[in-house]
N, CA, C and O of each residue as an XYZ file, in Angstrom:
524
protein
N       0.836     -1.181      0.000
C       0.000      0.000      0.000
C       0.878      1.240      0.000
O       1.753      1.439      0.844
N       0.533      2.214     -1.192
C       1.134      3.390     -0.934
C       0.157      4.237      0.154
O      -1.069      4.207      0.055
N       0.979      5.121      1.376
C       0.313      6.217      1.967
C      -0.764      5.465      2.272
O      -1.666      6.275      2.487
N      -1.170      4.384      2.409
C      -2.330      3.831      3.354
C      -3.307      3.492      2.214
O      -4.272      2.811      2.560
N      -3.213      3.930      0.592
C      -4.385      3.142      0.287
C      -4.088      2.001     -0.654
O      -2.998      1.570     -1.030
N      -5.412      1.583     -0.969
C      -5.167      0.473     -2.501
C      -4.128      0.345     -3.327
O      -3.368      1.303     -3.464
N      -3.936     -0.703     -3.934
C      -2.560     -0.620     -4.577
C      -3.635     -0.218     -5.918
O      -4.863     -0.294     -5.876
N      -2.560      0.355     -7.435
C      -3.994      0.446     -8.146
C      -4.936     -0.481     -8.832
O      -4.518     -1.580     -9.197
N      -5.434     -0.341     -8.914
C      -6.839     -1.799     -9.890
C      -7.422     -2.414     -8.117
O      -8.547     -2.912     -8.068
N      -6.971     -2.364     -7.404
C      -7.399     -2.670     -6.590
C      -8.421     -1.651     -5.014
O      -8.054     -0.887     -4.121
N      -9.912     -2.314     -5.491
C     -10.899     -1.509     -4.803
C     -11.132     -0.529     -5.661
O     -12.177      0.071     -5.407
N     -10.230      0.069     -7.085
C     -10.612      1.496     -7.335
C     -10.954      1.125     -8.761
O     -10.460      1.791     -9.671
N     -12.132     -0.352     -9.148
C     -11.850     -0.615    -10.676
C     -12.839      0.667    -11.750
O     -12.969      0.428    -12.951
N     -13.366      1.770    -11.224
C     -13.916      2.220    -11.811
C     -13.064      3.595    -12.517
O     -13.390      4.136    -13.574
N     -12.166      3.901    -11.838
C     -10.760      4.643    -12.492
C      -9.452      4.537    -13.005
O      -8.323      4.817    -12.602
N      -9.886      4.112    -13.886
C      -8.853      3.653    -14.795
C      -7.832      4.403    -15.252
O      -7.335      3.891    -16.255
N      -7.231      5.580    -14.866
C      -5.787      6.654    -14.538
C      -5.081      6.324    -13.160
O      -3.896      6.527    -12.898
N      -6.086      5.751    -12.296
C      -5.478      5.789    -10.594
C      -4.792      6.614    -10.449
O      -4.909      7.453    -11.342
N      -4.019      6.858     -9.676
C      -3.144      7.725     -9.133
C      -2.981      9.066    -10.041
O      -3.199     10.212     -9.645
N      -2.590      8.716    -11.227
C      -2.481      9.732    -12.328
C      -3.723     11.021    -12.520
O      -3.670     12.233    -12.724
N      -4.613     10.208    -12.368
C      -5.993     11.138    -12.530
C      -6.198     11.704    -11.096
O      -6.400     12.917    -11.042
N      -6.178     10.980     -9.873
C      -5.789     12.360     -9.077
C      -4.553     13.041     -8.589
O      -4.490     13.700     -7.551
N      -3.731     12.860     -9.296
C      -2.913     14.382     -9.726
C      -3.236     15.110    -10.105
O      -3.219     16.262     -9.671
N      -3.802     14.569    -11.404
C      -4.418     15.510    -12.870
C      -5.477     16.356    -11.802
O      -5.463     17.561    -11.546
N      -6.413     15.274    -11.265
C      -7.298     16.389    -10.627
C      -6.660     17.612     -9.703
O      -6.858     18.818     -9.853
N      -5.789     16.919     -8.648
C      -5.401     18.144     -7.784
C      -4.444     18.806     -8.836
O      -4.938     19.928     -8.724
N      -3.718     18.934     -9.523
C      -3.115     19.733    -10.349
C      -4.108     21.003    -10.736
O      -3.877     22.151    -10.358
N      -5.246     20.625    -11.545
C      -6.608     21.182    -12.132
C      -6.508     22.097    -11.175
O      -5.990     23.194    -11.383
N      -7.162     21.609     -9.641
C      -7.512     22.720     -8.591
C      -6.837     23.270     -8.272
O      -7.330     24.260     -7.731
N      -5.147     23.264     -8.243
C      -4.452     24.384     -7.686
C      -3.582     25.165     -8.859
O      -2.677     25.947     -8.567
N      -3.998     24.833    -10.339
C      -4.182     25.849    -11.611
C      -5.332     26.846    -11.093
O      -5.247     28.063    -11.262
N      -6.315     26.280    -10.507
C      -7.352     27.245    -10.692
C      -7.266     27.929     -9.815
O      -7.932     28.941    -10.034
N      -6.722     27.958     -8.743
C      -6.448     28.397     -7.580
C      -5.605     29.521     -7.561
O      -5.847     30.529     -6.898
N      -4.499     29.346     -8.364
C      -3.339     29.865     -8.838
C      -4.098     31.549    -10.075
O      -4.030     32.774     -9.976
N      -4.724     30.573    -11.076
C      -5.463     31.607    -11.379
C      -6.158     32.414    -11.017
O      -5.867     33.601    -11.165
N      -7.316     32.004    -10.418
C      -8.410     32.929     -9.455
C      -7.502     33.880     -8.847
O      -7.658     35.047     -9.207
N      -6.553     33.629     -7.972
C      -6.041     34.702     -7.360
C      -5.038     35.683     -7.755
O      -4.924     36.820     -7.296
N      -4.107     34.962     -8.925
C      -3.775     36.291     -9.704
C      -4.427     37.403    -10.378
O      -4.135     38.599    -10.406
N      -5.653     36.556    -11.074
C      -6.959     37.623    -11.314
C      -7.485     38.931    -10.308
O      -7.734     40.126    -10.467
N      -7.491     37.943     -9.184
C      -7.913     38.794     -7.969
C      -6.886     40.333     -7.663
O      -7.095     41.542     -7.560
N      -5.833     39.489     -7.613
C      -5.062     40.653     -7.560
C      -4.784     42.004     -8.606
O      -4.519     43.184     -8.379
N      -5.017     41.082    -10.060
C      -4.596     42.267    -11.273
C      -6.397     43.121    -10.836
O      -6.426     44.350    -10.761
N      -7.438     42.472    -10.647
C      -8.283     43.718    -10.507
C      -8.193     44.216     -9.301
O      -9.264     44.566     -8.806
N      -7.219     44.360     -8.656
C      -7.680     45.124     -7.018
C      -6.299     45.976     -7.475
O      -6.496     47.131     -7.097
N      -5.364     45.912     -7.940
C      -4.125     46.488     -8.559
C      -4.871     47.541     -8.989
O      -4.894     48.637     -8.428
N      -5.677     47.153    -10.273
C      -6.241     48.131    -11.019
C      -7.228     48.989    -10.554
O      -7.173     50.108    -11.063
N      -8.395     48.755     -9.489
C      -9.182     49.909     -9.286
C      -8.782     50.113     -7.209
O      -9.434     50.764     -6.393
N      -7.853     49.497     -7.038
C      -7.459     50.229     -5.912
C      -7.280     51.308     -5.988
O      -6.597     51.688     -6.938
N      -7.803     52.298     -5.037
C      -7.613     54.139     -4.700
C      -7.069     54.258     -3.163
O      -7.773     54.421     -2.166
N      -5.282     54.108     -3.224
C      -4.899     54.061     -1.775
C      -5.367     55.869     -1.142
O      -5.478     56.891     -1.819
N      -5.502     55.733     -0.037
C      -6.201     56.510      0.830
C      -5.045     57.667      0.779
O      -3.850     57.385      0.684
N      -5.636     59.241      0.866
C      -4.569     60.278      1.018
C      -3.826     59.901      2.503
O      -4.337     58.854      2.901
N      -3.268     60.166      3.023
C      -2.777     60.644      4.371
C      -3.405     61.685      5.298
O      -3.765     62.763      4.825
N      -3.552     61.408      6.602
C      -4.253     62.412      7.097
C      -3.343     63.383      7.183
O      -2.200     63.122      7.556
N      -3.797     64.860      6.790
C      -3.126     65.894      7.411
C      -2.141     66.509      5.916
O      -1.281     67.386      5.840
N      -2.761     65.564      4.842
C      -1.744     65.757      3.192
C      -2.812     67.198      2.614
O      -3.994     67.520      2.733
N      -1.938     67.596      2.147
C      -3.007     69.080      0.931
C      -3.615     67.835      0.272
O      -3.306     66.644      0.313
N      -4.878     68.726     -0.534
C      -5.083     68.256     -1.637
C      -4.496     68.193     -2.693
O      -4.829     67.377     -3.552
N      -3.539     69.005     -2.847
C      -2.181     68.606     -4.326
C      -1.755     67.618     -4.107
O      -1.645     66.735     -4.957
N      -1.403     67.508     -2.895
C      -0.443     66.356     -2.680
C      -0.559     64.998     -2.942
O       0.229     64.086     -3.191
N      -2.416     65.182     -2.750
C      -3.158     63.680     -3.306
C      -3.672     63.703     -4.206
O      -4.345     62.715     -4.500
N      -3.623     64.753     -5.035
C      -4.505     64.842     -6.046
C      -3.311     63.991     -7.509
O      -2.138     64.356     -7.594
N      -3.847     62.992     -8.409
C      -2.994     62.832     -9.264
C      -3.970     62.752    -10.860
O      -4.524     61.692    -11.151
N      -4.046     63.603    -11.503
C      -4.435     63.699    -12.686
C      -4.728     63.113    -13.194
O      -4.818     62.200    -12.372
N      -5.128     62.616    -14.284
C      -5.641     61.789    -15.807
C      -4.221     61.647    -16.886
O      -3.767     60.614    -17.380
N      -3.781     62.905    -17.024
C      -2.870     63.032    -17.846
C      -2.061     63.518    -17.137
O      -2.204     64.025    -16.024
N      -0.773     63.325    -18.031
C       0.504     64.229    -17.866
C       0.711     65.449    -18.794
O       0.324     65.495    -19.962
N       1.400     66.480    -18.105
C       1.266     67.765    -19.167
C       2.045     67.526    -20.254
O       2.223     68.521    -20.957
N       2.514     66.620    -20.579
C       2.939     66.409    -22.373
C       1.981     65.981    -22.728
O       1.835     65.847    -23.943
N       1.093     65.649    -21.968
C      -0.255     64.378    -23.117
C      -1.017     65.152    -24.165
O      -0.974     66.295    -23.708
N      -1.507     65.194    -24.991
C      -1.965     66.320    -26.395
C      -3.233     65.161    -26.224
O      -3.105     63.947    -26.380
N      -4.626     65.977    -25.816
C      -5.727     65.606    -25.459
C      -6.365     66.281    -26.656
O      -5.833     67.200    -27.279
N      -7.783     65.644    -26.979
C      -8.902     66.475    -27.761
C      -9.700     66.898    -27.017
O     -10.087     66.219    -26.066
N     -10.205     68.272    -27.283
C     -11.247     68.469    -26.340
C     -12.401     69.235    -27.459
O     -12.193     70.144    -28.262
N     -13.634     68.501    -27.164
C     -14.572     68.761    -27.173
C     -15.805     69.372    -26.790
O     -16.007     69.132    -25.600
N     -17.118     70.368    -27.521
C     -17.982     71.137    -27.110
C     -19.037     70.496    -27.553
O     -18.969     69.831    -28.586
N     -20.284     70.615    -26.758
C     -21.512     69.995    -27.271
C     -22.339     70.902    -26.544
O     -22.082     71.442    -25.467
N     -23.645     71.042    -27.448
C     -24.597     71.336    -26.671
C     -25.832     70.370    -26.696
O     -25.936     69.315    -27.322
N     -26.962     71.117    -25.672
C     -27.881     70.171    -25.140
C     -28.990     71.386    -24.747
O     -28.570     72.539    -24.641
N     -30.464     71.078    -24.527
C     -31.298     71.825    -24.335
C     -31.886     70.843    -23.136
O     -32.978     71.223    -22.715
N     -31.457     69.873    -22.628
C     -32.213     68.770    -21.392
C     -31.102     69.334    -19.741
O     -30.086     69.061    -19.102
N     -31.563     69.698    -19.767
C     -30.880     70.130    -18.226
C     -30.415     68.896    -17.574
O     -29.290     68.794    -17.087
N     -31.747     67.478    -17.570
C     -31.633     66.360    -16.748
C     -30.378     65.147    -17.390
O     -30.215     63.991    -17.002
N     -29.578     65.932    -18.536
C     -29.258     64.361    -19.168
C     -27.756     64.324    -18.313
O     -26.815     64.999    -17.894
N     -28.339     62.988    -18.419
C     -27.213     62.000    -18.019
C     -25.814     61.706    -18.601
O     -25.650     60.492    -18.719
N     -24.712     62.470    -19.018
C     -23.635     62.776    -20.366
C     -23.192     61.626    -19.811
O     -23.613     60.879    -20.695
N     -22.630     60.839    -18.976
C     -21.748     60.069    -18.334
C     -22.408     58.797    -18.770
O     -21.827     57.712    -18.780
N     -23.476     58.962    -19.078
C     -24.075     57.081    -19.815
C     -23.577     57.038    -21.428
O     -22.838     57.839    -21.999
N     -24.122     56.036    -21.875
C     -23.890     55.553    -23.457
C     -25.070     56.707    -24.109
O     -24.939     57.458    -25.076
N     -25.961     56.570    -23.409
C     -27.201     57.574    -23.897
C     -27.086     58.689    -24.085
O     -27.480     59.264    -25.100
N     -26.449     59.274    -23.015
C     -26.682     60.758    -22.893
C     -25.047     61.017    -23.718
O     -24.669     62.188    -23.678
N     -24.366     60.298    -24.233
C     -23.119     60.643    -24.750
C     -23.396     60.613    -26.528
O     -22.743     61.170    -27.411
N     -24.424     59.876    -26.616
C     -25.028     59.855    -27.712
C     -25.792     61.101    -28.172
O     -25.575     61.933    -29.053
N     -26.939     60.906    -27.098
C     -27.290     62.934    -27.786
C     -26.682     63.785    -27.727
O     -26.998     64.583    -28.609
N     -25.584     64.253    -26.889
C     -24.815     64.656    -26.962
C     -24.090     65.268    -28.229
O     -24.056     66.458    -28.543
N     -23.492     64.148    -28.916
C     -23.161     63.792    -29.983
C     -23.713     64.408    -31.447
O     -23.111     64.471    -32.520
N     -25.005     64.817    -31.123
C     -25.687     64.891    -32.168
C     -25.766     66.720    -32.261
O     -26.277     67.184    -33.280
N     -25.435     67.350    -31.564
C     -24.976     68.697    -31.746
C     -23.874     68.699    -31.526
O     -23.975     68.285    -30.371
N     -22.323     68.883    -31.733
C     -21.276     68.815    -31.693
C     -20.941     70.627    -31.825
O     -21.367     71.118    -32.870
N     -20.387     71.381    -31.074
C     -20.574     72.796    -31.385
C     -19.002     72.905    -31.658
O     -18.816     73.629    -32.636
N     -17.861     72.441    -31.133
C     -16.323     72.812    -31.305
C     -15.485     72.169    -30.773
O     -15.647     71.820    -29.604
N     -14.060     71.742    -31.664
C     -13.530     70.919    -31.225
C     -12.006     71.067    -31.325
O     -11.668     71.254    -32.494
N     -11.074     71.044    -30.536
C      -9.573     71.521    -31.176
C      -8.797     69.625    -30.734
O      -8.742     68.966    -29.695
N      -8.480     69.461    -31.725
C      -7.112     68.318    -31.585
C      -5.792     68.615    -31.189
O      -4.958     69.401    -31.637
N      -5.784     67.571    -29.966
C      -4.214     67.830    -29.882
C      -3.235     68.485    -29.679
O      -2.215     68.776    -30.303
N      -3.875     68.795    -28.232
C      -3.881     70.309    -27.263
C      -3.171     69.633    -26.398
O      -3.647     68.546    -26.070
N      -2.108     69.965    -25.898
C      -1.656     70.143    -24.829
C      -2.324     69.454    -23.809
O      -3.335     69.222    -24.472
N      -2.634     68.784    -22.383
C      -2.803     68.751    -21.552
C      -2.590     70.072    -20.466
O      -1.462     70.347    -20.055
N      -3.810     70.861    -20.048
C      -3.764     72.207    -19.166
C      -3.301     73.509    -20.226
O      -3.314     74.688    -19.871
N      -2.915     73.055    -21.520
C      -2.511     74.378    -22.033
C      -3.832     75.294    -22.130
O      -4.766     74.558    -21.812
N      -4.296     76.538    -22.422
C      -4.972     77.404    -23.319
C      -4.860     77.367    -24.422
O      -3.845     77.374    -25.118
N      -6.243     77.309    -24.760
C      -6.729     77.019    -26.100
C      -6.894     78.474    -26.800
O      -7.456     79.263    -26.039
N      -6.551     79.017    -28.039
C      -6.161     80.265    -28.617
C      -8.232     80.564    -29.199
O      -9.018     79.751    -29.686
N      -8.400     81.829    -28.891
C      -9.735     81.955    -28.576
C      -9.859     81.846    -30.400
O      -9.120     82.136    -31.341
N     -11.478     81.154    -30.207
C     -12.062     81.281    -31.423
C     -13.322     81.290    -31.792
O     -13.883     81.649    -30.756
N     -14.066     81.146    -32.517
C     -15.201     81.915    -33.033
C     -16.267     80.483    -33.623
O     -15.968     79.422    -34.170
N     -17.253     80.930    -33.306
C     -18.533     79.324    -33.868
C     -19.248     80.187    -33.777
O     -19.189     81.358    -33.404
N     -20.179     79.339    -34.263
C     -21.785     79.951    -34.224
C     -22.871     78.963    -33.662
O     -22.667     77.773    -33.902
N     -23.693     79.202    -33.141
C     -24.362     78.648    -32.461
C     -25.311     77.503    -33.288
O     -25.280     77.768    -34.490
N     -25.877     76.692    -33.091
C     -26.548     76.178    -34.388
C     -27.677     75.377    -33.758
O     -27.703     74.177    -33.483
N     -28.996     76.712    -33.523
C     -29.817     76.787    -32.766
C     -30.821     76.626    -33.784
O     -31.880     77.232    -33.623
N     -30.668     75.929    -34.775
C     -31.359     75.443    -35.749
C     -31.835     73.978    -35.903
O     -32.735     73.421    -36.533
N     -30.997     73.648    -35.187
C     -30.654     71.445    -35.344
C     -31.760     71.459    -34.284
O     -32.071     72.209    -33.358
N     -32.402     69.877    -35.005
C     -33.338     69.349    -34.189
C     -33.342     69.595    -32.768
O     -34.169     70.203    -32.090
N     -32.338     69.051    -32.456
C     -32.181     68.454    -30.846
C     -31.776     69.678    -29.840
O     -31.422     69.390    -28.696
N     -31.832     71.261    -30.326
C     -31.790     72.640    -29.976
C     -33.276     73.083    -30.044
O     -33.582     73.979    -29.258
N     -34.037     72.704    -30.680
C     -35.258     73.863    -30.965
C     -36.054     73.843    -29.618
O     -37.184     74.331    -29.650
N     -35.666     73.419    -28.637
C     -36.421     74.008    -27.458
C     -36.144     74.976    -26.898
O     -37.006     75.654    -26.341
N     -34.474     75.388    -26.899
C     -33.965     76.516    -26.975
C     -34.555     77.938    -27.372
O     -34.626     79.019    -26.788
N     -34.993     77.415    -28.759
C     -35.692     79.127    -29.370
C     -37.165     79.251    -29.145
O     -37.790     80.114    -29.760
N     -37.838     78.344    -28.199
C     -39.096     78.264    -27.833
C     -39.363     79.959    -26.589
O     -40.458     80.179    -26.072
């Protein structure tokens, strides 16, 4: 007897790997094991927000989106719904559908060199505006 049990074919005729197949099995579970928790970790890596320090400025904890080399687009839209929701798929969509001004590839924090549009209080999704 190995470790106290059956030798194989013996008592165990319905598994025909013996020994082999539970390896294979415990192998299986501590792949998955192995996985699950690296997973675990790459998402707690990723939306962890470690805590400021008590007694820190707010600069001090504050850390941006970008870096000031990053050359961002920034975009203008208008809207006549006071209630919309811009931060959903929805409300980024109507949004969308008046587009008023847009500069590429600006700087991060720079000033934008003033310029001139016109309003376009004509488009569907405005005419409550001129009501």
């Amino acid at each position: 007897c190995a470790w106290g049990r059956p030798l194989r074919g013996v008592g165990r005729p319905s598994d025909p790997l013996g020994y082999f197949g539970e390896a294979m099995g415990l192998f299986g579970v501590l792949l998955f094991l192995c996985v699950a928790s690296w997973c675990g970790l790459q998402i707690y890596q990723t939306f962890h927000a470690p805590r400021c320090p008590e007694g820190a400025t707010r600069e001090a904890c504050f850390k941006p989106l970008f870096t000031p080399t990053d050359e961002v687009d920034v975009f203008l839209f208008l809207t006549s719904n006071p209630r919309l929701r811009w931060w959903t798929l929805q409300g980024l969509e109507e949004l969308r559908k008046v587009p008023l001004w847009n500069a590429a590839l600006v700087k991060f924090g720079a000033e934008v060199a003033q310029t001139e549009t016109i309003l376009p209080l004509s488009a569907q999704p405005l005419r409550g505006i001129r009501r």
